[in-house]
C-alpha positions in Angstrom: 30.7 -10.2 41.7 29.1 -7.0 42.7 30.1 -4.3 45.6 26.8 -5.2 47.3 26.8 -8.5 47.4 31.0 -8.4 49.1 29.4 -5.9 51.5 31.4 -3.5 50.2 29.6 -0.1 51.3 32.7 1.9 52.9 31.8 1.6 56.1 34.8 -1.4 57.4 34.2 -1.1 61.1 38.2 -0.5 62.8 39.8 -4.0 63.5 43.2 -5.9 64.1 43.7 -8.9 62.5 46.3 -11.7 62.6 47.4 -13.7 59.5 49.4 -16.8 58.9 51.2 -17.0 55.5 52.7 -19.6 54.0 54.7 -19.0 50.5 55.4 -22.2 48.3 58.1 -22.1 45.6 57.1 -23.3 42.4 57.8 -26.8 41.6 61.6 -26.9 40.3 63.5 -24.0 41.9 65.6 -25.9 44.1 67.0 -22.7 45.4 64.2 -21.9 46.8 62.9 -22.0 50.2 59.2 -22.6 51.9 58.4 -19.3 54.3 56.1 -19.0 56.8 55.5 -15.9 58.5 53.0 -13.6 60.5 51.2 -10.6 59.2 49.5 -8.3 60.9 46.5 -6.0 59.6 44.7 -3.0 61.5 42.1 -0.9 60.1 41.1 2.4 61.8 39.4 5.5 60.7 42.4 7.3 59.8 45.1 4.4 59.8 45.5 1.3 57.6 48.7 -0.9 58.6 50.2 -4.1 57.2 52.9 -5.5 59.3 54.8 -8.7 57.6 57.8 -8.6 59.9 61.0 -6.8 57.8 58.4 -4.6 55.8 55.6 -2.4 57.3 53.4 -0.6 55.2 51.1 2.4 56.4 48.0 4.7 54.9 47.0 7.6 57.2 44.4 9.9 55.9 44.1 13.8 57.5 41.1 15.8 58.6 41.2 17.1 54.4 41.1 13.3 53.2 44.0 13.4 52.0 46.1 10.0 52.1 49.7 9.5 52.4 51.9 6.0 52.7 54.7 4.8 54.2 57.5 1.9 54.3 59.8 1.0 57.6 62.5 -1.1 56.5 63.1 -2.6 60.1 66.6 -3.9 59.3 68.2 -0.7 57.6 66.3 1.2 60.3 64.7 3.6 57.2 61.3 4.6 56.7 60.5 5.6 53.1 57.7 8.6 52.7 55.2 9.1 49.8 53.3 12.3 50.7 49.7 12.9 49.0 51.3 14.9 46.0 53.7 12.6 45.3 51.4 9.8 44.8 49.7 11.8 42.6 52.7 12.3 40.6 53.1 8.6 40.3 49.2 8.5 38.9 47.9 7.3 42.0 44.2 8.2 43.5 44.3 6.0 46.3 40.8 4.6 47.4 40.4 4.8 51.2 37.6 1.9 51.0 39.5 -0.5 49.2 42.5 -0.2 51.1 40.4 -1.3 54.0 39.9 -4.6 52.5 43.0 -6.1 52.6 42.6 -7.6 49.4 42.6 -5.5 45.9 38.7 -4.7 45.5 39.0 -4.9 41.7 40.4 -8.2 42.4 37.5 -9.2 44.3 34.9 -8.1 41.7 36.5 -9.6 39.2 35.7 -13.1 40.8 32.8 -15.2 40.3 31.1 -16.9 43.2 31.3 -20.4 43.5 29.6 -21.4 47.4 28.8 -19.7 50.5 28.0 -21.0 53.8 26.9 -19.5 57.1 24.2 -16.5 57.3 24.3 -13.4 58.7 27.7 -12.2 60.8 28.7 -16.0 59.9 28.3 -15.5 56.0 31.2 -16.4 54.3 31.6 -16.5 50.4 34.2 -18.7 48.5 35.2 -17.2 45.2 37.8 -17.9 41.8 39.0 -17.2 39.1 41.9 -15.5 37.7 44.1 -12.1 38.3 47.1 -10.7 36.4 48.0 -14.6 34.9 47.2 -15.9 38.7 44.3 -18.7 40.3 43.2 -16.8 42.6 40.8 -17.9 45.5 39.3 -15.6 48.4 37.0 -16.8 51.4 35.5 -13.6 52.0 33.9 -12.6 55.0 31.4 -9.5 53.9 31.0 -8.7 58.3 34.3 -7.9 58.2 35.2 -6.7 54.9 37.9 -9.1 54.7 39.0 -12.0 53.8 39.0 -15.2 55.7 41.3 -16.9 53.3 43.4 -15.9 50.0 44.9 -18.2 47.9 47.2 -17.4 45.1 49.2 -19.7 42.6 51.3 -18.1 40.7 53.4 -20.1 37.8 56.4 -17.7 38.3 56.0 -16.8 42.3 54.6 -20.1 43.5 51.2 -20.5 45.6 50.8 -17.9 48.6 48.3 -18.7 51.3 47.3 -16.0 53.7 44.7 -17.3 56.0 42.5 -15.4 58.6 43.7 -16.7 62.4 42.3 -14.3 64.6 40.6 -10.6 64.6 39.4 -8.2 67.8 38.1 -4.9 67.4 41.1 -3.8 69.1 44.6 -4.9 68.9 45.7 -7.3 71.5 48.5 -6.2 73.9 51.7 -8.9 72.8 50.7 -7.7 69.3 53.0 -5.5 67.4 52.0 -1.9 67.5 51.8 -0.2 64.2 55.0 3.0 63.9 56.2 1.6 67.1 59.7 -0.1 66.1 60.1 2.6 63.3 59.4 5.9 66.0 63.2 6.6 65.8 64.2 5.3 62.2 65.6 8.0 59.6 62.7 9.1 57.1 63.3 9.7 53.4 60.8 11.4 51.2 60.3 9.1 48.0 59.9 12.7 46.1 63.8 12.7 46.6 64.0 8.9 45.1 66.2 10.5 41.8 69.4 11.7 43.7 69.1 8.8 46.4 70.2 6.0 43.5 72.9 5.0 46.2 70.8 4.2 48.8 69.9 0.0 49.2 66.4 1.7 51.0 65.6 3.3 48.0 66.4 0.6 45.2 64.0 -1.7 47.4 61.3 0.8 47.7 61.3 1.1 43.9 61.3 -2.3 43.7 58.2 -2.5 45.7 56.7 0.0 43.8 57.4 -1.6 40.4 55.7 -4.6 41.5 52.6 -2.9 42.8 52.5 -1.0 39.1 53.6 2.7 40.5 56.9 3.2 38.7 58.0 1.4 35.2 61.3 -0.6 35.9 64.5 1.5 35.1 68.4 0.7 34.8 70.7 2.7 37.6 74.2 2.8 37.0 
């Protein structure tokens, strides 16, 4: 699936965006639990924000383009911070268009379209196939530059839907404000991540990153 076709040109116009997501355990781990929970998504020109209640994740960009992220760990009251060079030290070039998308772009192109419906502002595209050993299905919306609905099954994670409930160009007023629970939280610089091993913030912020392919999993003592 090409760039074109997604409406993937850069240009994501600033939104909020509410999403319900519902995580299934796979078949046979009794331990496990179904979760439901509401995520939050904002787009501006220098801003991109996921809030999914314990975990907020934030890209800002500066007037040089350069991007940096952040983690606030609500319930240790910790914000973890990845400045621009130390994402380059962990190989990453972060793309300021994709993050807009919600969804991995790569991801996306690596689909194949199987149905649209609507036209214009309406137009949404259904696509599938396969990502990292995942089904994987997206109802993409190219107006928005995001998706209406993903769909992931997973034999080891189980089957994640994250489905589209409500955007505005502006966030609504009882919607959680991005960096506004985290304004007083302690901030530790991820650069700092090697003499920090003690720290519960920073074994789950590596933990995050190992999943998301930053850092290579490593023993601690």
């Amino acid at each position: 699936m090409t760039p074109a076709v997604l409406g993937l040109d850069g240009s994501a116009a600033p939104l909020a965006a509410r999403y319900a997501v519902t995580i299934t355990p796979p078949a046979g781990r009794a331990a496990a639990v179904l979760r439901r929970a509401d995520w939050f998504f904002y787009r501006d020109a220098d801003r991109i924000a996921l809030l999914k209640g314990a975990i907020d994740e934030t890209w800002t960009r500066d007037a040089q383009g350069r991007i940096a992220f952040e983690r606030s760990f609500h319930e240790h009251a910790k914000v973890t911070d990845y400045s621009p060079g130390e994402l380059l030290t962990l190989g990453l070039q972060p793309d300021w268009a994709a993050l807009a998308t919600f969804v991995d772009a790569r991801e996306l192109t690596g689909l194949q379209l199987k149905a649209r419906s609507g036209r214009g502002a309406g137009l949404r595209l259904r696509l599938e196939g396969r990502s990292a050993g995942d089904t994987l299905r997206v109802d993409w919306l190219p107006a928005l530059q995001l998706p209406a609905l993903v769909l992931r099954r997973s034999p080891v994670q189980g089957t994640t839907r994250i489905e589209l409930r409500q955007q505005a160009p502006t966030p609504p007023a009882d919607w959680p404000q991005p960096g506004q629970r985290s304004a007083s939280y302690l901030h530790l610089d991820a650069a700092d991540f090697g003499d920090m091993d003690y720290d519960p913030v920073v074994r789950l912020s590596e933990a995050l990153d190992i999943r998301s392919g930053w850092r290579k999993p490593h023993a601690h003592d």
